[in-house]
KOLGU-986598 format. One record per residue (C-alpha): residue number from 1; residue in one letter; x, y, z. Coordinates in steps of 0.02 Angstrom, whole numbers, plus 32768, in hexadecimal, padded with zeros to 4 digits. Example, Ala and Ser with C-alpha at 12.3 -4.5 7.8 and 13.67 -1.06 7.14 Angstrom:
// KOLGU-986598
+-----+------+------+------+------+
:  nr : rest :   c1 :   c2 :   c3 :
+-----+------+------+------+------+
:   1 :    A : 8267 : 7F1F : 8186 :
:   2 :    S : 82AC : 7FCB : 8165 :
+-----+------+------+------+------+
// end
This chain:
// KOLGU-986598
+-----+------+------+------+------+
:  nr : rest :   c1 :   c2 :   c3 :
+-----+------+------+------+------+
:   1 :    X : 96B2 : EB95 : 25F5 :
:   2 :    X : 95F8 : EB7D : 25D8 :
:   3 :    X : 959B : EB10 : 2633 :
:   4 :    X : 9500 : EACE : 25E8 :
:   5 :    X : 9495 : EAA7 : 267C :
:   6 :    X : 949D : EB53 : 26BB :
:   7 :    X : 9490 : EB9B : 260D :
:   8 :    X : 93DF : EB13 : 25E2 :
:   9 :    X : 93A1 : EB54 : 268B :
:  10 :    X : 93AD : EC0A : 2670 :
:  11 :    X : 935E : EC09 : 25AF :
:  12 :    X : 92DB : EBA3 : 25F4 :
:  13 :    X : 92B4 : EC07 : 26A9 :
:  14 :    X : 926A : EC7A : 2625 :
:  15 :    X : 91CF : EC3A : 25FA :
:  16 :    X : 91DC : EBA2 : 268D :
:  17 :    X : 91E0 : EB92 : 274B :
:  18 :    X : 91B0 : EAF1 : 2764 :
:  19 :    X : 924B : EABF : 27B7 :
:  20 :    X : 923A : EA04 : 279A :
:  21 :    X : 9201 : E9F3 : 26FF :
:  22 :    X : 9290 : EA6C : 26CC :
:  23 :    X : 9308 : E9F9 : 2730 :
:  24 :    X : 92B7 : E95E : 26C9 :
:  25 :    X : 92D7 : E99F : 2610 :
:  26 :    X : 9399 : E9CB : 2653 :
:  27 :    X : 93B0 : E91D : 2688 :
:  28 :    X : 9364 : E8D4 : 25EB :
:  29 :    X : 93D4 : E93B : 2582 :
:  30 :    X : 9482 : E91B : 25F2 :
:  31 :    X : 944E : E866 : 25E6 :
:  32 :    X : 9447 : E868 : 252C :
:  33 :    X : 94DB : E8C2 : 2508 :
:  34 :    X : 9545 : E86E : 257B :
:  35 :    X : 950D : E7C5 : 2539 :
:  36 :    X : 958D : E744 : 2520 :
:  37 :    X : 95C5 : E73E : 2445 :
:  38 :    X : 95B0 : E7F5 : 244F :
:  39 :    X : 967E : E854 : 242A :
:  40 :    X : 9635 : E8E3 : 23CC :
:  41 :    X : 9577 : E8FE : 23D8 :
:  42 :    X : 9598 : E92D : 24B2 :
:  43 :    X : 9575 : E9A9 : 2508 :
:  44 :    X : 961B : EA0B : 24E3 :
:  45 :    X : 95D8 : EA20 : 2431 :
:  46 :    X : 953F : EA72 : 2482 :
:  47 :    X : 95C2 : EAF0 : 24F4 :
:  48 :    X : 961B : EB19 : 2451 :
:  49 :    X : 957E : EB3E : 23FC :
:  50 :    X : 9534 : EB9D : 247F :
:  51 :    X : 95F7 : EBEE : 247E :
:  52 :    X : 95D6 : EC20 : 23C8 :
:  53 :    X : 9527 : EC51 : 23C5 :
:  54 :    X : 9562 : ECDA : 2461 :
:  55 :    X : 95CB : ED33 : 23E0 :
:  56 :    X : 953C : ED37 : 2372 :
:  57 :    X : 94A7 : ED51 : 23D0 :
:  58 :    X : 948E : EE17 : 23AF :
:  59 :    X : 9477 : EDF8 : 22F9 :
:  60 :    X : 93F7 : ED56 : 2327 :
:  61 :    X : 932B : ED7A : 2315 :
:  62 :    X : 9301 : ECEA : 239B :
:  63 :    X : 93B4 : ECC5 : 2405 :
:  64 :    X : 933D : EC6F : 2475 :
:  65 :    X : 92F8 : EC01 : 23EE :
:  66 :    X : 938B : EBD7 : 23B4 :
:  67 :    X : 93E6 : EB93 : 2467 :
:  68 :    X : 9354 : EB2E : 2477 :
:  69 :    X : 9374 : EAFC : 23C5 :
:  70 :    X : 9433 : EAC3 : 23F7 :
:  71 :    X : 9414 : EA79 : 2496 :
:  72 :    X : 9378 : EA01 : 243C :
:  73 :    X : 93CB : E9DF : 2392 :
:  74 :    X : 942F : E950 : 23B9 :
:  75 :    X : 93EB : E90B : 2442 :
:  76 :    X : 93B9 : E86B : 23D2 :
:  77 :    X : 9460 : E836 : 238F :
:  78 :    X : 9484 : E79A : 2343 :
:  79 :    X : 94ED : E788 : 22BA :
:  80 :    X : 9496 : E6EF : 225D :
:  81 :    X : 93FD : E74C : 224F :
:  82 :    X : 93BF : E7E2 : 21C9 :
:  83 :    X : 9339 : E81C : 223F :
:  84 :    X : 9398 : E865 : 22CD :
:  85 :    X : 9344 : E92C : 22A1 :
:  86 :    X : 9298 : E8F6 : 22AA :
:  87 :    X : 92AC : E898 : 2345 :
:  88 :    X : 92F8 : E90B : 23A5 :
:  89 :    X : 928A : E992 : 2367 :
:  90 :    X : 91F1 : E91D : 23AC :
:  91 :    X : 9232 : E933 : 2442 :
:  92 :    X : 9265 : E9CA : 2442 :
:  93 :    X : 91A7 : E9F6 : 2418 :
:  94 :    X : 916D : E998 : 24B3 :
:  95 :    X : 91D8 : E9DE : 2537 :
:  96 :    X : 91CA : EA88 : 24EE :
:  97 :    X : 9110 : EA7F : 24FA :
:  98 :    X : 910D : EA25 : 25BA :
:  99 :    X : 918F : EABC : 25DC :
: 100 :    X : 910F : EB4D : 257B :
: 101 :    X : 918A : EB8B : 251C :
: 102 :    X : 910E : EC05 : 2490 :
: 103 :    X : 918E : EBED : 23ED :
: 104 :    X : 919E : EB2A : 23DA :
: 105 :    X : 9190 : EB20 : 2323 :
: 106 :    X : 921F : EB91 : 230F :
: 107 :    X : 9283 : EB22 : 2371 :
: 108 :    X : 9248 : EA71 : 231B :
: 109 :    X : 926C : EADB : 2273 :
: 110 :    X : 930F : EB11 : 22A8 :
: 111 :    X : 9335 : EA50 : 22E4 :
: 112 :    X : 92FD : EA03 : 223E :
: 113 :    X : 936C : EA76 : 21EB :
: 114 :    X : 9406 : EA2B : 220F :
: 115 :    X : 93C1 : E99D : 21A6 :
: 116 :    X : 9408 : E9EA : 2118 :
: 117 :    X : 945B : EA79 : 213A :
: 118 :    X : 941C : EAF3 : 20B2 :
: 119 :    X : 9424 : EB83 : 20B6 :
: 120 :    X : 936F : EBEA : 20E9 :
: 121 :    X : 931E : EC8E : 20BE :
: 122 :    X : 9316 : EC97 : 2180 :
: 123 :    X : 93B8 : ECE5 : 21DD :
: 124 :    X : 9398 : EC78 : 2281 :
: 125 :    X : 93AC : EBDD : 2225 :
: 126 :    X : 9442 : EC1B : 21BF :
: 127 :    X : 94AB : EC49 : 225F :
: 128 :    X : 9477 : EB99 : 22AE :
: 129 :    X : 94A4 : EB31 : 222C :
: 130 :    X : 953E : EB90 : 2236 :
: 131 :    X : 9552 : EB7E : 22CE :
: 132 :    X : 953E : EACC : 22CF :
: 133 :    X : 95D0 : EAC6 : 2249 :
: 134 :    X : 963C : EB35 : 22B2 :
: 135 :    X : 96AA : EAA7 : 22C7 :
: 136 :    X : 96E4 : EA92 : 2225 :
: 137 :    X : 9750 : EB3C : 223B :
: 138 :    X : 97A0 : EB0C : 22C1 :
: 139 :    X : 985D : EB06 : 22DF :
: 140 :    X : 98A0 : EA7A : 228A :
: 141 :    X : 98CC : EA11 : 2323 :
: 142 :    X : 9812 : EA3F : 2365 :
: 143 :    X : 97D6 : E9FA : 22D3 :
: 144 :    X : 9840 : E95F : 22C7 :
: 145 :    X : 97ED : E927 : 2364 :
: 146 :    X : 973B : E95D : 2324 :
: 147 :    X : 975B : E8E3 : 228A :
: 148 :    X : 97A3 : E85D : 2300 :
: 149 :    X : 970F : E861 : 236C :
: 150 :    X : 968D : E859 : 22DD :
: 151 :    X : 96FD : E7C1 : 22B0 :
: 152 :    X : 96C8 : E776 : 2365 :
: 153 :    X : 9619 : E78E : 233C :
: 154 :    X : 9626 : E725 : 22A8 :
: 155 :    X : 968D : E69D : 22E6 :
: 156 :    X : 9605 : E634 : 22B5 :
: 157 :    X : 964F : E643 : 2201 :
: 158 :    X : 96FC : E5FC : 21B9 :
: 159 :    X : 9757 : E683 : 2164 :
: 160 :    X : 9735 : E638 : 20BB :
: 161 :    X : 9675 : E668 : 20EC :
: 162 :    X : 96A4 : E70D : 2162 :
: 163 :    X : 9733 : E760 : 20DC :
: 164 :    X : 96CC : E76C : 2039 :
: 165 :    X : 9642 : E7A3 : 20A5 :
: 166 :    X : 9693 : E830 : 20F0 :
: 167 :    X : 96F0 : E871 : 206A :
: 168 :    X : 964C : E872 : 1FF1 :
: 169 :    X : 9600 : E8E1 : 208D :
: 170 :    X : 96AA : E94F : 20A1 :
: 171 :    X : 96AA : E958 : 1FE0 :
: 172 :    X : 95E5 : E9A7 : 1FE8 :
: 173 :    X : 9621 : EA2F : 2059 :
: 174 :    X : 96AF : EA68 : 1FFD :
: 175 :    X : 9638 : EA56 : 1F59 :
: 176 :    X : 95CC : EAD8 : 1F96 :
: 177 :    X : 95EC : EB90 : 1F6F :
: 178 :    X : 95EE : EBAF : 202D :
: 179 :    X : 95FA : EB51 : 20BA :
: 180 :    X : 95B5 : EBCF : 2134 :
: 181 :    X : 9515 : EC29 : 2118 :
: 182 :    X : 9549 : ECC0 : 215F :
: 183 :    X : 95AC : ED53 : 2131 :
: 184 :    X : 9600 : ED57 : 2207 :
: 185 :    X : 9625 : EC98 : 2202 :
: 186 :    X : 9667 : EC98 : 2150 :
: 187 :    X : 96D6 : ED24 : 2158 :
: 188 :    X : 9718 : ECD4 : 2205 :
: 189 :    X : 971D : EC11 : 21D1 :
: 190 :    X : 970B : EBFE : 211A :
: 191 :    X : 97A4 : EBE8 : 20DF :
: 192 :    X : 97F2 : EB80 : 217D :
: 193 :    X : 9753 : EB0A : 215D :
: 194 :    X : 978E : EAEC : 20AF :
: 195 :    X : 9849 : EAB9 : 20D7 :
: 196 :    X : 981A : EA3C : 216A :
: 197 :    X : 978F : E9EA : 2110 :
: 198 :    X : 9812 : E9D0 : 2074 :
: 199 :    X : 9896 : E99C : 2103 :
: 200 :    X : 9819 : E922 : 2139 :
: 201 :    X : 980A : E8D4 : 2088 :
: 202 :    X : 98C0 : E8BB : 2075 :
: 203 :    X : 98D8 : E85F : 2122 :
: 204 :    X : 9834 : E7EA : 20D1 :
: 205 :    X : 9872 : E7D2 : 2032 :
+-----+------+------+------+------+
// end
């Protein structure tokens, strides 16, 4: 099992060795993905994307870019707002910088990518967004509890508000020609992706 402390402090003992200040972004982040409303956007969806990206990580330009990338992206989560990328990629920016990390606009890019999730001309993006998706391939129990727990986020919502909403996103995914960017994760997930997010409609139907 991954643990993300020890995985933050090694990517950032690169280029960092101010002990505290290293200490001080790991806290922030713990705090903010442990918050209470949080069932989904935790810190075990940042240990099975930094699970994901390890099987990757040969064929990745920037690996290091891109667990920066993972551990920043949701660290503003909030599930009434539209802004959550660019907020988290503002701080990302700032911590990065206090840090001296050299590449921070490839991290804020990366960040503000899963916006949208389209697909990019650059292969670093590509295998994060990915990445980020990986979930949707999952075993179908797996994946059951992914959908419950984004349900829990949104508990804000009646289901006469939440079901149309998340069918008309499930039903964009499975519009798209592919789900996953690349050629590894769509060979590997593709087709599992498809049958639990059509599962998903019939249970919200």
């Amino acid at each position: 099992m991954i643990n993300p402390a020890s995985r933050f402090q090694a990517v950032v003992n690169n280029f960092s060795k101010n002990e505290q200040q290293v200490a001080a972004c790991w806290h922030e982040l713990e705090t903010a993905y442990s918050s209470p409303g949080r069932h989904y956007h935790t810190l075990r969806h940042i240990e099975q994307m930094l699970t994901a990206l390890d099987e990757v990580k040969e064929a990745c330009t920037d690996p290091e870019a891109i667990r920066l990338a993972i551990f920043y992206h949701d660290i503003v989560y909030n599930a009434q707002r539209k802004d959550n990328e660019a907020r988290s990629a503002v701080i990302a920016r700032k911590r990065l910088a206090m840090l001296g990390f050299k590449r921070i606009g490839k991290v804020v890019a990366l960040i503000l990518a899963t916006r949208k999730h389209e697909k990019s001309e650059d292969r670093d993006t590509n295998y994060l967004l990915d990445i980020d998706l990986n979930i949707l391939g999952a075993a179908w129990p797996q994946y059951l509890d992914y959908a419950q727990q984004v349900r829990e986020e949104y508990i804000i919502y009646p289901d006469e508000l939440y079901k149309p909403g998340r069918v008309q996103v499930l039903r964009h995914f499975l519009s798209a020609a592919r789900i996953f960017k690349t050629d590894y994760f769509y060979n590997k997930l593709e087709a599992r992706a498809r049958g639990n997010l059509q599962k998903e409609i019939m249970l919200l139907s």
